[in-house]
PDB file of N, CA, C and O in Angstrom:
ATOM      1  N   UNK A   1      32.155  50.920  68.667  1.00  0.00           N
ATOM      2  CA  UNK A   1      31.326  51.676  67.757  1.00  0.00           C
ATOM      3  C   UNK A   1      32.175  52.262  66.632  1.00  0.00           C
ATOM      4  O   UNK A   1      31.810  52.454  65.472  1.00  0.00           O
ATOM      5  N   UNK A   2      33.476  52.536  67.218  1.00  0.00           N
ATOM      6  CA  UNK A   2      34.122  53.269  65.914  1.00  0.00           C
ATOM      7  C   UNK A   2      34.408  52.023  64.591  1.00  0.00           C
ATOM      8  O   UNK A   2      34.167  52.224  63.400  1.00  0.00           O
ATOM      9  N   UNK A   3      34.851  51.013  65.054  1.00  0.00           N
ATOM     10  CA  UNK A   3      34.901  49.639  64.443  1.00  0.00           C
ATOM     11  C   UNK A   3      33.731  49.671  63.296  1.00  0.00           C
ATOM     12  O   UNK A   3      34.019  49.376  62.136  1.00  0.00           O
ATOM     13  N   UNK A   4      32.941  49.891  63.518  1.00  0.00           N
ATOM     14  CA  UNK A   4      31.973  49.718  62.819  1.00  0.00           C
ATOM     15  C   UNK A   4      31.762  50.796  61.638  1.00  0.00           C
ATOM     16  O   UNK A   4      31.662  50.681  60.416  1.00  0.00           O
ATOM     17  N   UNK A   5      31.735  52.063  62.662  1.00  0.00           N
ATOM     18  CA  UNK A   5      31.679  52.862  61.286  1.00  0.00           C
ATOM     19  C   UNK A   5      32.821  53.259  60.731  1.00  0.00           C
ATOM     20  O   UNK A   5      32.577  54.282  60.090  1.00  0.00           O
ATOM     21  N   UNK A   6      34.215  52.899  60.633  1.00  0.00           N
ATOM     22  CA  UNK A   6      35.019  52.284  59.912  1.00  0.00           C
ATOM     23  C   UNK A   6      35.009  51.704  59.012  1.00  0.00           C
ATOM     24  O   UNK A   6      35.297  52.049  57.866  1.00  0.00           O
ATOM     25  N   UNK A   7      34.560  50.411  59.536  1.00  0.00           N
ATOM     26  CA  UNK A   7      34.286  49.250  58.425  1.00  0.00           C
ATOM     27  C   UNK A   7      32.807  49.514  57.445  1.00  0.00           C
ATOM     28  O   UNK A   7      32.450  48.891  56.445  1.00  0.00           O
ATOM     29  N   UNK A   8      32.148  50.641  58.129  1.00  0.00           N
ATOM     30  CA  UNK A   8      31.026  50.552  56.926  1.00  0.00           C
ATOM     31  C   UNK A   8      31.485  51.953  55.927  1.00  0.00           C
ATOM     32  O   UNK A   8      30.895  51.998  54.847  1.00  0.00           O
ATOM     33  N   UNK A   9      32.211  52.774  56.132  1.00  0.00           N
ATOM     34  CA  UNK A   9      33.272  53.634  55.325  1.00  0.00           C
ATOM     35  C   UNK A   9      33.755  53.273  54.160  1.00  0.00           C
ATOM     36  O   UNK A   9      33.817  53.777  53.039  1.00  0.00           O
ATOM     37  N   UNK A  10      34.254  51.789  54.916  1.00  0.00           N
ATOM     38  CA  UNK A  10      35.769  51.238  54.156  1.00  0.00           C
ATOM     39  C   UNK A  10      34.697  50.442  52.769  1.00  0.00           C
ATOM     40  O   UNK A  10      35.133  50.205  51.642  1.00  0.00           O
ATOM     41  N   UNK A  11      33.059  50.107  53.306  1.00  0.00           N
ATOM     42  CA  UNK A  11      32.482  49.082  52.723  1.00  0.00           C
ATOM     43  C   UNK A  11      31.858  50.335  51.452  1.00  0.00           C
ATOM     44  O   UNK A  11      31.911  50.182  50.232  1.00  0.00           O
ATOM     45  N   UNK A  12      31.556  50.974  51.849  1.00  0.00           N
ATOM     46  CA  UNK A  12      31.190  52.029  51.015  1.00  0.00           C
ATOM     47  C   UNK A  12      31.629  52.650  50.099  1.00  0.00           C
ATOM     48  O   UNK A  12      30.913  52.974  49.152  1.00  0.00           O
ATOM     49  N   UNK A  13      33.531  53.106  50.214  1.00  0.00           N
ATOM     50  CA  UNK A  13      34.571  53.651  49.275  1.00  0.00           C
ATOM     51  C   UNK A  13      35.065  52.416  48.499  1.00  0.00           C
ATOM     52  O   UNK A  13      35.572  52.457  47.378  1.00  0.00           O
ATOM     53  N   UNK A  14      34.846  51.287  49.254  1.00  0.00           N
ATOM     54  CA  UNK A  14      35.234  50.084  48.042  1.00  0.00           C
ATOM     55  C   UNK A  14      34.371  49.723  46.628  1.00  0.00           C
ATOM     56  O   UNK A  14      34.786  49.394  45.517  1.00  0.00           O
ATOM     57  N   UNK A  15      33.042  49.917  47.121  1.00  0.00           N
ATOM     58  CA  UNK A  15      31.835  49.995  46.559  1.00  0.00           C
ATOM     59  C   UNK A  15      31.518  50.621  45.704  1.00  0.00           C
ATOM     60  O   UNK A  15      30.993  50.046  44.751  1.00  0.00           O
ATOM     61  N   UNK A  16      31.707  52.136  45.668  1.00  0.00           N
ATOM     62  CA  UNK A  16      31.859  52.913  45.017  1.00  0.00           C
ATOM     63  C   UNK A  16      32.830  52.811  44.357  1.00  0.00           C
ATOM     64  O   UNK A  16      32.384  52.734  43.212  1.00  0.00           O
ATOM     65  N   UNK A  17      33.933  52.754  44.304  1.00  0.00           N
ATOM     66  CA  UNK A  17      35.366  52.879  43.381  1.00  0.00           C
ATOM     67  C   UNK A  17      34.951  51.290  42.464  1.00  0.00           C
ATOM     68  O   UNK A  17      35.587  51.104  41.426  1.00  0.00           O
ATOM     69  N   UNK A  18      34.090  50.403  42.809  1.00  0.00           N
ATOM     70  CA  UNK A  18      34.486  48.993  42.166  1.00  0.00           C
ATOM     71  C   UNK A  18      32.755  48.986  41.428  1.00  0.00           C
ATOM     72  O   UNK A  18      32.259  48.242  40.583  1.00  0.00           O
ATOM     73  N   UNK A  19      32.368  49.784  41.947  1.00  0.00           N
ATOM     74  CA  UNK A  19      30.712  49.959  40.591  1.00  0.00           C
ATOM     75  C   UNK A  19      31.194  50.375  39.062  1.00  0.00           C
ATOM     76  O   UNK A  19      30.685  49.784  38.110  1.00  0.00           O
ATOM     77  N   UNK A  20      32.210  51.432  38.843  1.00  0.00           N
ATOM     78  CA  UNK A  20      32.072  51.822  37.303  1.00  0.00           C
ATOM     79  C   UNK A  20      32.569  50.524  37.133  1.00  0.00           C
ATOM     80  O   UNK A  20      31.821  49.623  36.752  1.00  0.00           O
ATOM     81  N   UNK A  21      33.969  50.300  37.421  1.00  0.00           N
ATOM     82  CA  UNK A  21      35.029  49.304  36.299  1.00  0.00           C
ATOM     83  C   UNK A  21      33.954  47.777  36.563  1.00  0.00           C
ATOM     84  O   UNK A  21      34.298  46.810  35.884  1.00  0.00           O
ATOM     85  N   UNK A  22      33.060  47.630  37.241  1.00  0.00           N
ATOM     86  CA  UNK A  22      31.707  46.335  37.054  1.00  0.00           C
ATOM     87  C   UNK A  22      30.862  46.438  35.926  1.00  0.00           C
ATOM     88  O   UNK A  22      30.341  45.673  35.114  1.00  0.00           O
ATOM     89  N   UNK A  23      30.912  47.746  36.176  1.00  0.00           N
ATOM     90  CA  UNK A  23      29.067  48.487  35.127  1.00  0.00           C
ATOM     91  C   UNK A  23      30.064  48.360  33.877  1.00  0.00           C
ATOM     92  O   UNK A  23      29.449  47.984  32.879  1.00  0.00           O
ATOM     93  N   UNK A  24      31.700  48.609  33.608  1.00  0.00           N
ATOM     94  CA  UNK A  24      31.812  48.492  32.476  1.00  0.00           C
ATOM     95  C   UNK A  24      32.463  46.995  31.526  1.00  0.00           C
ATOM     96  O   UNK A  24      32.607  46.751  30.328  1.00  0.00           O
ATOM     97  N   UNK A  25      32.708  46.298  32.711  1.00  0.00           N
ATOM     98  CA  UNK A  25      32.720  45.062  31.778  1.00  0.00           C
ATOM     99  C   UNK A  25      31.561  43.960  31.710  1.00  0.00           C
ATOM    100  O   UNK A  25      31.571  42.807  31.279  1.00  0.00           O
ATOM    101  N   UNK A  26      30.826  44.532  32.138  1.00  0.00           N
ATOM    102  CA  UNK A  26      29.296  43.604  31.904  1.00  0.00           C
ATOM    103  C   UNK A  26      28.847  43.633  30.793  1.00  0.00           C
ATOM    104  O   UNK A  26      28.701  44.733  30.261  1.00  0.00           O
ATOM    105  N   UNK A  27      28.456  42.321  30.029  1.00  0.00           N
ATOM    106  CA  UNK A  27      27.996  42.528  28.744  1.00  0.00           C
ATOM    107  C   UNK A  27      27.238  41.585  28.661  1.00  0.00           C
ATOM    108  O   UNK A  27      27.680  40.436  28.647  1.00  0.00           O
ATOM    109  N   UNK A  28      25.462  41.951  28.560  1.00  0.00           N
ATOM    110  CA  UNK A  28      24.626  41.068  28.618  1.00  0.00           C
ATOM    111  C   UNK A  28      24.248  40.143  27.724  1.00  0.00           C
ATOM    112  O   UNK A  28      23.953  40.377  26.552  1.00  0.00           O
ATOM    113  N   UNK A  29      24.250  38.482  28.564  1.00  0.00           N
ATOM    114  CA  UNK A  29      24.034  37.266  27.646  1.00  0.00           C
ATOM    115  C   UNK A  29      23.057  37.333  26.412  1.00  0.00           C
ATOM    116  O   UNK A  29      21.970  37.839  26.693  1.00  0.00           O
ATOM    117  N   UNK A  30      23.179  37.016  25.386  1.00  0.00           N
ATOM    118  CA  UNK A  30      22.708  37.086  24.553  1.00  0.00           C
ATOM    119  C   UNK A  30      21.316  35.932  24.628  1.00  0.00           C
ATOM    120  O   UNK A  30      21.270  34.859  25.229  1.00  0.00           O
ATOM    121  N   UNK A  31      20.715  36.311  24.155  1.00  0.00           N
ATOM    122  CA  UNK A  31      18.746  35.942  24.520  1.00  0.00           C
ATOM    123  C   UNK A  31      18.954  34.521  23.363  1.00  0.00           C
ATOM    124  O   UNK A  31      18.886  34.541  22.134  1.00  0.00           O
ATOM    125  N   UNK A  32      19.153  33.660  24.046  1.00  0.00           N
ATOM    126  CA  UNK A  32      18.523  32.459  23.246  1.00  0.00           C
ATOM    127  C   UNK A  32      17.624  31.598  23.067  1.00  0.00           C
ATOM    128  O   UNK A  32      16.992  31.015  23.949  1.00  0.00           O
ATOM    129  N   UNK A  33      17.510  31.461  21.765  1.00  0.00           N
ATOM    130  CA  UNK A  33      16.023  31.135  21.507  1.00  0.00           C
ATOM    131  C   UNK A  33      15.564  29.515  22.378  1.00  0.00           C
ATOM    132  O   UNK A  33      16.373  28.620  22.625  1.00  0.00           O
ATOM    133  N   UNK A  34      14.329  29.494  22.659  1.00  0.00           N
ATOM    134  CA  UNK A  34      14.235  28.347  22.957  1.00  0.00           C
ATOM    135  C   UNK A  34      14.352  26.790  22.663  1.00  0.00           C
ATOM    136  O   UNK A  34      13.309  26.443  22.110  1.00  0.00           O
ATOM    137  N   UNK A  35      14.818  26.218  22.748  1.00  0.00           N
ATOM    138  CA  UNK A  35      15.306  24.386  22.382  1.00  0.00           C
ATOM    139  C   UNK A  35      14.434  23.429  22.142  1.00  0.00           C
ATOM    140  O   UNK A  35      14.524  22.403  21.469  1.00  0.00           O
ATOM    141  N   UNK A  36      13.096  24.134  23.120  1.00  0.00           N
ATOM    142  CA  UNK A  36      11.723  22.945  23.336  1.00  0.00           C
ATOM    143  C   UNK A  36      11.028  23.530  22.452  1.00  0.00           C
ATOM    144  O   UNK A  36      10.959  24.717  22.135  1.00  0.00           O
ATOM    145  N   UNK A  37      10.294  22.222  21.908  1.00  0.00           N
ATOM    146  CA  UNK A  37       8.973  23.072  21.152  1.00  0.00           C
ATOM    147  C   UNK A  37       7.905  22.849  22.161  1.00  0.00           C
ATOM    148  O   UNK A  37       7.737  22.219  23.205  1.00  0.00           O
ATOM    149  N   UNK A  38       7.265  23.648  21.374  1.00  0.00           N
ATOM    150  CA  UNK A  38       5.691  23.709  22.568  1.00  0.00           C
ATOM    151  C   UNK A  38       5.599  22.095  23.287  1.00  0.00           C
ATOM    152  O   UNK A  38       6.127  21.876  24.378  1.00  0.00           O
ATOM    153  N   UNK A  39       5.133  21.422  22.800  1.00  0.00           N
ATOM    154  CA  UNK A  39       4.569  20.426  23.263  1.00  0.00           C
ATOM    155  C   UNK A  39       5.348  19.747  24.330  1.00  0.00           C
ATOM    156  O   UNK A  39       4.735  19.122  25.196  1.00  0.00           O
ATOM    157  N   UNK A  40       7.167  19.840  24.354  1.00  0.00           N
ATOM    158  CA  UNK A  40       7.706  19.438  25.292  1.00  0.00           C
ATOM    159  C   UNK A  40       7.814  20.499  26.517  1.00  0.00           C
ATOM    160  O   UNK A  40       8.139  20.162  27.655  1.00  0.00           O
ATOM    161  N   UNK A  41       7.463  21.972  26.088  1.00  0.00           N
ATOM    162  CA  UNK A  41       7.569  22.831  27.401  1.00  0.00           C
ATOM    163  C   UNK A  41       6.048  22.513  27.908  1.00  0.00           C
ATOM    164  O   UNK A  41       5.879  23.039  29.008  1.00  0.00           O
ATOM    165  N   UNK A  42       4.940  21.846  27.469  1.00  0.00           N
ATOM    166  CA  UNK A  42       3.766  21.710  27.981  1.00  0.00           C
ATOM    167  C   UNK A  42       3.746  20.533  28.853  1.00  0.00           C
ATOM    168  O   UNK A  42       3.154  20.490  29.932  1.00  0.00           O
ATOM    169  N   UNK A  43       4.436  19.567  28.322  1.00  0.00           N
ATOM    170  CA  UNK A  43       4.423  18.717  29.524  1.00  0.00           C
ATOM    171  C   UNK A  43       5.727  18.330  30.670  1.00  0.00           C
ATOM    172  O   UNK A  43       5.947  17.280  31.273  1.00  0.00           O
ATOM    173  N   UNK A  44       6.632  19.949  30.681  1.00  0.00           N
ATOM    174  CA  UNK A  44       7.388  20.189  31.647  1.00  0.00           C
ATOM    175  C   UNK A  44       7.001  20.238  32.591  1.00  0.00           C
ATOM    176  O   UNK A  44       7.274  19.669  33.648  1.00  0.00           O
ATOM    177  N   UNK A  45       5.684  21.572  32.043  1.00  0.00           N
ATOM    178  CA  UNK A  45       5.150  22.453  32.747  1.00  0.00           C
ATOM    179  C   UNK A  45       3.784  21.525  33.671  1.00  0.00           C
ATOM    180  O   UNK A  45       3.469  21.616  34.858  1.00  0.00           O
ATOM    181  N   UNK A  46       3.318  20.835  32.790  1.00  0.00           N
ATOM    182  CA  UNK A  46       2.407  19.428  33.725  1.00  0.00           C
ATOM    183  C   UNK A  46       3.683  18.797  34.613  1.00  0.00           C
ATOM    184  O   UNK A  46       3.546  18.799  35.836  1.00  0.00           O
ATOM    185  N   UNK A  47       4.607  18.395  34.185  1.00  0.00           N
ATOM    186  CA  UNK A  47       5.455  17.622  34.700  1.00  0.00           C
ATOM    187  C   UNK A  47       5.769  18.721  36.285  1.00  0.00           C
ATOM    188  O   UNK A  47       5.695  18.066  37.325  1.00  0.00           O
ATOM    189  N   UNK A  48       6.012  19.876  36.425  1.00  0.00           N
ATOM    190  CA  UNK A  48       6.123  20.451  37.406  1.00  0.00           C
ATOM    191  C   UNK A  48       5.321  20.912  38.123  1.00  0.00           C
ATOM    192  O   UNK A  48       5.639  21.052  39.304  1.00  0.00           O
ATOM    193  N   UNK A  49       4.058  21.297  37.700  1.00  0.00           N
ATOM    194  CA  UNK A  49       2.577  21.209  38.377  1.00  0.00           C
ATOM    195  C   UNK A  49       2.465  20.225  39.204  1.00  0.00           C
ATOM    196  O   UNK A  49       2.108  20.483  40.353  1.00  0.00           O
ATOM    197  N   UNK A  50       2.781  18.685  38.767  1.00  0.00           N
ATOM    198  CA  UNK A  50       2.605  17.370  39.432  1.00  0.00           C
ATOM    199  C   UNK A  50       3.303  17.451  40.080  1.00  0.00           C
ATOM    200  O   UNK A  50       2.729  17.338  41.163  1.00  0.00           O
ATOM    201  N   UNK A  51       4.693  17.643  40.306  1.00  0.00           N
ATOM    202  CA  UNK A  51       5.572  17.913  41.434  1.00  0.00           C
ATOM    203  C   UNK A  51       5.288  18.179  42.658  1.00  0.00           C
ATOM    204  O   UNK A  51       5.241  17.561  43.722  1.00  0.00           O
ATOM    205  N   UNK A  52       5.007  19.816  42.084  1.00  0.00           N
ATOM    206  CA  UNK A  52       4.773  20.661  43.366  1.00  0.00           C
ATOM    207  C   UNK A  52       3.111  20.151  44.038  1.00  0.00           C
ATOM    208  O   UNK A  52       2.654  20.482  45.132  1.00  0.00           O
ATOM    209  N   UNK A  53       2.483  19.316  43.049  1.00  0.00           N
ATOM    210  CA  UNK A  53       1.165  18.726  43.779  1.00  0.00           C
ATOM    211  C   UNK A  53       1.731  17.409  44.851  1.00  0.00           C
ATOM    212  O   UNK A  53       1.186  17.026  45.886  1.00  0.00           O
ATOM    213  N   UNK A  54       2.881  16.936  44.270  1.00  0.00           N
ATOM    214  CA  UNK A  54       2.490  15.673  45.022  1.00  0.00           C
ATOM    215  C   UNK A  54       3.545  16.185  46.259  1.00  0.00           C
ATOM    216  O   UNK A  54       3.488  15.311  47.124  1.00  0.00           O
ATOM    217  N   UNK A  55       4.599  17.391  46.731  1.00  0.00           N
ATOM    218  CA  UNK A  55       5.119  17.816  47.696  1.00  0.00           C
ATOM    219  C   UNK A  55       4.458  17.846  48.976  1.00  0.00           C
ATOM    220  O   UNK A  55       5.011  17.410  49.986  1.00  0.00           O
ATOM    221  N   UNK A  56       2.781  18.561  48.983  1.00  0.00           N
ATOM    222  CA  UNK A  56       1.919  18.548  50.146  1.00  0.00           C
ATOM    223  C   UNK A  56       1.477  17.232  51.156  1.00  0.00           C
ATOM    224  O   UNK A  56       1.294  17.137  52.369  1.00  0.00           O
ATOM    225  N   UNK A  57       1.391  16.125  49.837  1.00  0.00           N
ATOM    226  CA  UNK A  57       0.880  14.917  50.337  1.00  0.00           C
ATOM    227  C   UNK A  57       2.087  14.159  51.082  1.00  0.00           C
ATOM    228  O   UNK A  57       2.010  13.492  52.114  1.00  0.00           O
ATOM    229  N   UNK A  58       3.075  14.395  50.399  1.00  0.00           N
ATOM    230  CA  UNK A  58       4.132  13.390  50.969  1.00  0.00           C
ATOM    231  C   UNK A  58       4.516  14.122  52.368  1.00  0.00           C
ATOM    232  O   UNK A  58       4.909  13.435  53.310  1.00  0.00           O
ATOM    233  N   UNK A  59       4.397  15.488  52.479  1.00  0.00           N
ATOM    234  CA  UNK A  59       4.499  16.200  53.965  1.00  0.00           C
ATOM    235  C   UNK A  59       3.506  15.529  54.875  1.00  0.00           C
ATOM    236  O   UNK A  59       3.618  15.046  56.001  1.00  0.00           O
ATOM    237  N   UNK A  60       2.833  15.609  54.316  1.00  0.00           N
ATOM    238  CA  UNK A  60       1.376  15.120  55.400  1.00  0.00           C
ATOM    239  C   UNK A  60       1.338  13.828  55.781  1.00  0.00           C
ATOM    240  O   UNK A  60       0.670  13.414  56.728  1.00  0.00           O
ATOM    241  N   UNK A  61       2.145  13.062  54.962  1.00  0.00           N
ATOM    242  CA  UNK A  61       1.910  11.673  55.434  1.00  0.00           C
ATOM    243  C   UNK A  61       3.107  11.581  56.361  1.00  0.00           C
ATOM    244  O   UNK A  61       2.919  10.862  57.343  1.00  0.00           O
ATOM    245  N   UNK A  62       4.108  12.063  56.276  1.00  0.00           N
ATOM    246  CA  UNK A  62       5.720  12.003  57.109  1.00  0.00           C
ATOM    247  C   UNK A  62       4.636  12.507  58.213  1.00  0.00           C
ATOM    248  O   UNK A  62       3.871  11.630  58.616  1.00  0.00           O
ATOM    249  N   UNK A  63       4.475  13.834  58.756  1.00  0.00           N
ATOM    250  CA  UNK A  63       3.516  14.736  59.602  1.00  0.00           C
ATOM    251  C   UNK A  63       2.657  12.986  60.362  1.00  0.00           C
ATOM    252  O   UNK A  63       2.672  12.673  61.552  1.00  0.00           O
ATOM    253  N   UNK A  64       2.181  12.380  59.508  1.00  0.00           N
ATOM    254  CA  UNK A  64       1.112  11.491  60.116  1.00  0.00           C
ATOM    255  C   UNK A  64       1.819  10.421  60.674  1.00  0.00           C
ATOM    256  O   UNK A  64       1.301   9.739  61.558  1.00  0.00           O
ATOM    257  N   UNK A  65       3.154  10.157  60.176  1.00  0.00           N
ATOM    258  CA  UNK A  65       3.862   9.032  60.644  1.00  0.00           C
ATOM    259  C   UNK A  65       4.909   9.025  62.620  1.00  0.00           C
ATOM    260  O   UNK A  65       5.496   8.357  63.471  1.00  0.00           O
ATOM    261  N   UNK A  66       4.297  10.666  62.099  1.00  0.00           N
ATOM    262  CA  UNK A  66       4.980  11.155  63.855  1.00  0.00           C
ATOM    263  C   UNK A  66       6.376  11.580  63.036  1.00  0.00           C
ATOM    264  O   UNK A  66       6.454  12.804  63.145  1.00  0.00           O
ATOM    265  N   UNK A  67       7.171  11.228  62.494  1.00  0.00           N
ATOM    266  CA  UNK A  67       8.967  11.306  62.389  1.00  0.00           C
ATOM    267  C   UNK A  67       9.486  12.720  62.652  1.00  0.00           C
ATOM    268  O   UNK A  67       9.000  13.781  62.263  1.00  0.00           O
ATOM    269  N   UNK A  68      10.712  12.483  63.487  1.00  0.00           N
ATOM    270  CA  UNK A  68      11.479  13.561  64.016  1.00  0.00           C
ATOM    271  C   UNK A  68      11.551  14.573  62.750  1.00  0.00           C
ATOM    272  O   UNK A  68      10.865  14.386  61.745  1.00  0.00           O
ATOM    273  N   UNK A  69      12.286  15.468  62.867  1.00  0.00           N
ATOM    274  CA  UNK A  69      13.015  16.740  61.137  1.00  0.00           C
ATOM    275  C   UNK A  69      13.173  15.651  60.424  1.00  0.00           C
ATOM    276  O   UNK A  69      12.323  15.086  59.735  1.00  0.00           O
ATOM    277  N   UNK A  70      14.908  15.193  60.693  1.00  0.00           N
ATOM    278  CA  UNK A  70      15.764  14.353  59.706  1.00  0.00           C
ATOM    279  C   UNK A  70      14.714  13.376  59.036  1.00  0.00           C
ATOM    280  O   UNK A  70      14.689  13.153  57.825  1.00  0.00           O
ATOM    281  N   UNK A  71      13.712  12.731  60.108  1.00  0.00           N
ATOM    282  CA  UNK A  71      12.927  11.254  59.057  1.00  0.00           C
ATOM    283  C   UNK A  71      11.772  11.852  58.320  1.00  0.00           C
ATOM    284  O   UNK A  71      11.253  11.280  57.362  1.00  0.00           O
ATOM    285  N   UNK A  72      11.352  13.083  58.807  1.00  0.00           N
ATOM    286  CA  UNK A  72      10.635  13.985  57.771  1.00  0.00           C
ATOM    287  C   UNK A  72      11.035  14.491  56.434  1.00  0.00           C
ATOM    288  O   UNK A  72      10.335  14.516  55.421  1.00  0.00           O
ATOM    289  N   UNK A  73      12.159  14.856  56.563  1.00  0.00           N
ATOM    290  CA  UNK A  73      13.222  15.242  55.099  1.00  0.00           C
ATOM    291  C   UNK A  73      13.744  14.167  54.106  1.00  0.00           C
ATOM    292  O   UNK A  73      14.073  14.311  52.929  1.00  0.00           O
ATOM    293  N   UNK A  74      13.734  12.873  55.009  1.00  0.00           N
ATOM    294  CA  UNK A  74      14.434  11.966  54.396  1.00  0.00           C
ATOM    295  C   UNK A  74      13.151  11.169  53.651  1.00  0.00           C
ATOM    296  O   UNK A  74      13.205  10.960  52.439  1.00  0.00           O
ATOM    297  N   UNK A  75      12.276  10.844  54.255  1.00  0.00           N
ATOM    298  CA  UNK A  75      11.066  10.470  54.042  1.00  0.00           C
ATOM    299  C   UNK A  75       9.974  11.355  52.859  1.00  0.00           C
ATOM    300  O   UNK A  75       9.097  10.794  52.203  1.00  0.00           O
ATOM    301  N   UNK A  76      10.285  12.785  52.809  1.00  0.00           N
ATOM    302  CA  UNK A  76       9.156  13.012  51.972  1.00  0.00           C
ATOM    303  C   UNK A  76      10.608  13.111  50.460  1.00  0.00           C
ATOM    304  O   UNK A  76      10.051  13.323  49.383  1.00  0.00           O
ATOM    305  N   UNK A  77      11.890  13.014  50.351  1.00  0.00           N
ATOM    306  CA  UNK A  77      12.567  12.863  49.131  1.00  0.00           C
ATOM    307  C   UNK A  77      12.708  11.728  48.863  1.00  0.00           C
ATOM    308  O   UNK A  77      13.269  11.503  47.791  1.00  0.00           O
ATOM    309  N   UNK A  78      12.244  10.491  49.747  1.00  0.00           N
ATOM    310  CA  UNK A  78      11.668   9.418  49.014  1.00  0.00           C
ATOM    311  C   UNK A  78      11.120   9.304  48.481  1.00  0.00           C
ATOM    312  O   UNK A  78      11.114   8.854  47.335  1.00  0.00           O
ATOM    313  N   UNK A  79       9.957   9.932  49.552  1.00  0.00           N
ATOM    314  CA  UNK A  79       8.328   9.975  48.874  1.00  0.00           C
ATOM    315  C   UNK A  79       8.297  10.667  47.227  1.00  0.00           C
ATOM    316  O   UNK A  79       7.896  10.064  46.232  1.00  0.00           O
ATOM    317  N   UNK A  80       8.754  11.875  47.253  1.00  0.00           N
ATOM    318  CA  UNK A  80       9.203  12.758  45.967  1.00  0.00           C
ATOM    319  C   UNK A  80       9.642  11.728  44.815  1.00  0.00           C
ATOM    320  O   UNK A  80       9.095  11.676  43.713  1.00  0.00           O
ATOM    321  N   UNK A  81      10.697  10.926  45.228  1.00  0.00           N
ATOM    322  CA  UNK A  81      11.582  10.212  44.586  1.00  0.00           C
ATOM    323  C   UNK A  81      10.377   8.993  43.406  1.00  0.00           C
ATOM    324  O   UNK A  81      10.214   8.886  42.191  1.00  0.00           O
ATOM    325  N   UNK A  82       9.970   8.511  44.265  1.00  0.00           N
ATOM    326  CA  UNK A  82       8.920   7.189  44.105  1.00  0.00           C
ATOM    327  C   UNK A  82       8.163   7.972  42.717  1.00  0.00           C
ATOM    328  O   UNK A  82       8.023   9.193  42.774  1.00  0.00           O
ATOM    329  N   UNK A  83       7.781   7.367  41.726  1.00  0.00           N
ATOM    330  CA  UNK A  83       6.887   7.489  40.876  1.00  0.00           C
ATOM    331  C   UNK A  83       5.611   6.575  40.841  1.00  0.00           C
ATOM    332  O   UNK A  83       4.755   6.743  39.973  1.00  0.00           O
TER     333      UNK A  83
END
């Protein structure tokens, strides 16, 4: 028990002493503007909708094929893969 609250002491005075000299060399990334114009962030954004739509089906069919984890994992990043 002493082990412990030792080490959560030691985790605490390190913590503290190493927050200012963090807080003071942080200097936040500068905001850049975006690269895409609309029309290509619109069909990202379809493009990732379709994704995450076609994730359920390819589960369900691995699920239907019986396959252990591994041929489940391997099988639906095929499935993913396939266009």
């Amino acid at each position: 028990m002493a082990r412990k609250a030792s080490f959560l002491l030691l985790v605490v005075v390190v913590s503290s002493a190493a927050a200012p000299a963090l807080a003071q060399g942080q200097v936040p990334p500068p905001i850049a503007a975006s690269s895409l114009t609309p029309e290509k962030m619109m069909a990202k954004e379809k493009a990732v909708e379709e994704h995450a739509q076609k994730r359920p089906e390819c589960k369900k069919q691995a699920k239907e094929n019986k396959l252990g984890w591994l041929g489940r994992r391997k099988f639906v990043h095929e499935c993913m893969a396939a266009q």
